[in-house]
N, C-alpha and C positions, 0 to 999 in steps of 0.2 A: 826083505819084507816088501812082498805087493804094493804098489802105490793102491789108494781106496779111490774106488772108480768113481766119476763123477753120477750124482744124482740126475737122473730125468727130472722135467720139471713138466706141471700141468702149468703152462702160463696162465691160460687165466683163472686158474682156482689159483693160485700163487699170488694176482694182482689185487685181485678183490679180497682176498687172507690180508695182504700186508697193507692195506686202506683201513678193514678191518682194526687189525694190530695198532697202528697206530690211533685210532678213533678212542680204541680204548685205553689206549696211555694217556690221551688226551683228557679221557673219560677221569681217570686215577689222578691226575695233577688237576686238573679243574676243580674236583668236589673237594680235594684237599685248601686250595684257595679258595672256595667260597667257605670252608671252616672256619678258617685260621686266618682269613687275611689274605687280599691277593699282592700286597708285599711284606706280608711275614716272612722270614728266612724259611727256608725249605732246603736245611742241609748248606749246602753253599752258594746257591741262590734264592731268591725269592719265589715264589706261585709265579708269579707275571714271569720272569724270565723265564721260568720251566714250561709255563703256558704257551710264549712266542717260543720256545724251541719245537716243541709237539705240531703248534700248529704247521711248521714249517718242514716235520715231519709227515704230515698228513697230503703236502701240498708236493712234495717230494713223490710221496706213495701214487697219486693221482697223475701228476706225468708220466711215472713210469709205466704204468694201466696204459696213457693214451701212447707211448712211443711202442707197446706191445699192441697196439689197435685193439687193445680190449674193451679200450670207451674209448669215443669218438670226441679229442680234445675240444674241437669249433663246439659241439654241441655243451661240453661241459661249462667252457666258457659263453654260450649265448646262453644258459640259465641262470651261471653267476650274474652276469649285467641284468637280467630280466629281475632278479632276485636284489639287486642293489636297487636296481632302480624304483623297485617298491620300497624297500627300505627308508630310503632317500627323500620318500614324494611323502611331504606334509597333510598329504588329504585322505591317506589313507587313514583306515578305523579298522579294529577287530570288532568280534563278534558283540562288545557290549557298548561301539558308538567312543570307545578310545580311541587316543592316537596309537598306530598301530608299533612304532617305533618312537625313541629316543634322535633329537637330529643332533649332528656331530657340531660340536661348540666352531670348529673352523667354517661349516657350511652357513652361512647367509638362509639362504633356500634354493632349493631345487638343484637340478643335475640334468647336465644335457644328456650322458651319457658316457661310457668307457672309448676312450683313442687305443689303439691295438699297438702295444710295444711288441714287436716279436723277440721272444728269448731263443731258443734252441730249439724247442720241443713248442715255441709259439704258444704259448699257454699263459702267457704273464700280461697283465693289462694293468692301466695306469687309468686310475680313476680323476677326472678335470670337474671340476665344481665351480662352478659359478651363481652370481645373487642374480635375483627372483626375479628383480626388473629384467637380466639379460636373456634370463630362460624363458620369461613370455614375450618378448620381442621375438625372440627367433621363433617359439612354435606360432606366433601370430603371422610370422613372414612365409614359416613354412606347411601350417593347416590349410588344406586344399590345394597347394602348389601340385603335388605328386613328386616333392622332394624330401628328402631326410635330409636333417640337421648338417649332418658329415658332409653329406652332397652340397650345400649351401654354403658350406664356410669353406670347402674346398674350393669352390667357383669365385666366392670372397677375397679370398687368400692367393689366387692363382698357384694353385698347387697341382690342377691337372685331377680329371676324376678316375677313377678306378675303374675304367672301362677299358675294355683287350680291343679297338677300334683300331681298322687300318685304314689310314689314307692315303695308300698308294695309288698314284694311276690319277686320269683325269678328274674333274668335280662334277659331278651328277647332281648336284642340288645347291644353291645358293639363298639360305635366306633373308631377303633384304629387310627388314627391320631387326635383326640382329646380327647380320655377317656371319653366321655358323656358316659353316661347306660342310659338305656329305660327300661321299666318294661314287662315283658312279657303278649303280649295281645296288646300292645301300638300301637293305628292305625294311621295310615297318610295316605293322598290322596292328590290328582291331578288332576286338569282339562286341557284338551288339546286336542282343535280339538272337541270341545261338549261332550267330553265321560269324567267321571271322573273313573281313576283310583286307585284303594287301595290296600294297603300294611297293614299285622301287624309284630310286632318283636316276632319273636319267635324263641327258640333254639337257638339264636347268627346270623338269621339269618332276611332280610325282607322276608315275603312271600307272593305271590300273590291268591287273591282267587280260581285260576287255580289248584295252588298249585308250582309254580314256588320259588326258593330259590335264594337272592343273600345275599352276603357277605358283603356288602356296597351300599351304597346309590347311588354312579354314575350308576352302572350296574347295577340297578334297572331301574334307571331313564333311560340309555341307551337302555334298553329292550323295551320302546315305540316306537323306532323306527324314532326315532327323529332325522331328518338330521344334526343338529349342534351342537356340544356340549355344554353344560351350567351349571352352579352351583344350584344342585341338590338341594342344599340347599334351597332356596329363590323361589323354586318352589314349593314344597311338603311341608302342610299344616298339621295342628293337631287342635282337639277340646278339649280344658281341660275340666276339672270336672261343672265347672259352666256354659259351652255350647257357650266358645268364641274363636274365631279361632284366630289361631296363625303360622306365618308361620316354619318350623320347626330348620330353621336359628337361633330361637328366644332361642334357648335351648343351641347350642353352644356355648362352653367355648369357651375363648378370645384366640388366638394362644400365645403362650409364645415366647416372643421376642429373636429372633435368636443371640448369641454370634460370634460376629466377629474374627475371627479370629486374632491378631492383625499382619501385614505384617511386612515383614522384615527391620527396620529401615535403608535410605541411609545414609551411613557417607558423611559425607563433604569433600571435595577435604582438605580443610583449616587442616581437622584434620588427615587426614592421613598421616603415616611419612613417611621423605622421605628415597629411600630406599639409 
């Protein structure tokens, strides 16, 4: 007897069939536990265990899509987070001015957002929750910076940022109120007003294709001619090694917290003698 030859396979009518497939098992054990109880027995388990298996079926079905490049894993995972994170946010409302969601009894409020645990297929994230007071501390430390959260506690944290930056070779830029280095060659640019402007560091200094020289980043930036002033930083851009832009804020060190001075102690009426 012939061995039976293997099947050709349509991958992706296959991946999106077995997404499918399981949506609807999911479909068949869910409506049976919202019947009966979602910890009724259901045979030898409950609704709920049969429901965490499916789901976990479903989630199986979805990587194997992204490890066949039939969907694009980063993008499925930047719509989960986009999608929790409304969830998550107490100020959301549906269409009749309700809360749009239920909040999870463990969350306090709010949500910075997902940290990226890489599994195999890099598809698994780990959701960090933190109370209200420390999620607007940080969006108040980081509205208008030109930094993300992640960017901010990684600089916090000294964890080093996700940037592909070589600093081989001599330093082309030194800036003196925060001791960053640049590497000599290190380009940045600017859009403003349709024209994009550049800079690179060279000799301790930015210079312009002209051939113009400053000594720091404001008089750079002020040399366009810009009627108001602004934080030079969170304007002027850079492309690391792997070809992804970053604004150039993204590299400054954190400021070191300024030592108060401590003032002169009042004595007390109570404690001074009389004369």
């Amino acid at each position: 007897m012939s061995p039976t030859p293997d099947r050709s396979f349509d991958v992706e009518a296959y991946c999106v069939g077995k997404i499918l497939s399981e949506c609807g098992e999911f479909a068949q054990v869910g409506g049976n536990a919202l019947c009966f109880g979602i910890d009724t027995p259901d045979g030898a388990k409950t609704g709920r265990s049969r429901i965490e298996e499916e789901l976990g079926d479903i989630i199986a079905a979805i990587s194997f899509a992204s490890l066949h490049e039939v969907v694009a894993g980063e993008a499925v995972t930047a719509r989960a987070r986009k999608k929790l994170q409304k969830l998550l946010d107490p100020t959301q409302r549906d269409n009749l001015g309700r809360s749009l969601a239920p909040q999870p009894r463990s969350l306090v409020a709010g949500t910075v957002g997902l940290v990226t645990r890489r599994d195999v297929d890099g598809s698994t994230d780990e959701v960090i929750t933190i109370s209200s007071e420390v999620a607007t501390a940080l969006r108040q430390i980081t509205d208008g910076s030109g930094l993300s959260i992640d960017t901010y506690l990684r600089r916090l944290l000294k964890l080093g940022l996700p940037v592909n930056l070589t600093q081989d070779g001599p330093i082309g830029y030194r800036d003196p109120s925060t001791g960053l280095t640049l590497p000599e060659g290190f380009a940045i640019y600017r859009i403003w007003q349709g024209y994009t402007y550049n800079a690179v560091a060279r000799g301790g200094f930015w210079v312009t294709p002209d051939g113009q020289r400053f000594d720091n980043l404001n008089r750079l930036n002020a040399s366009l001619g810009k009627p108001n002033p602004e934080n030079a930083w969170i304007c002027w851009k850079f492309v690391d090694r792997d070809g992804r832009e970053h604004l150039l804020n993204a590299l400054r060190p954190l400021p070191k917290p300024r030592n108060r001075r401590p003032g002169r102690a009042r004595s007390s009426p109570h404690s001074q003698q009389q004369s």
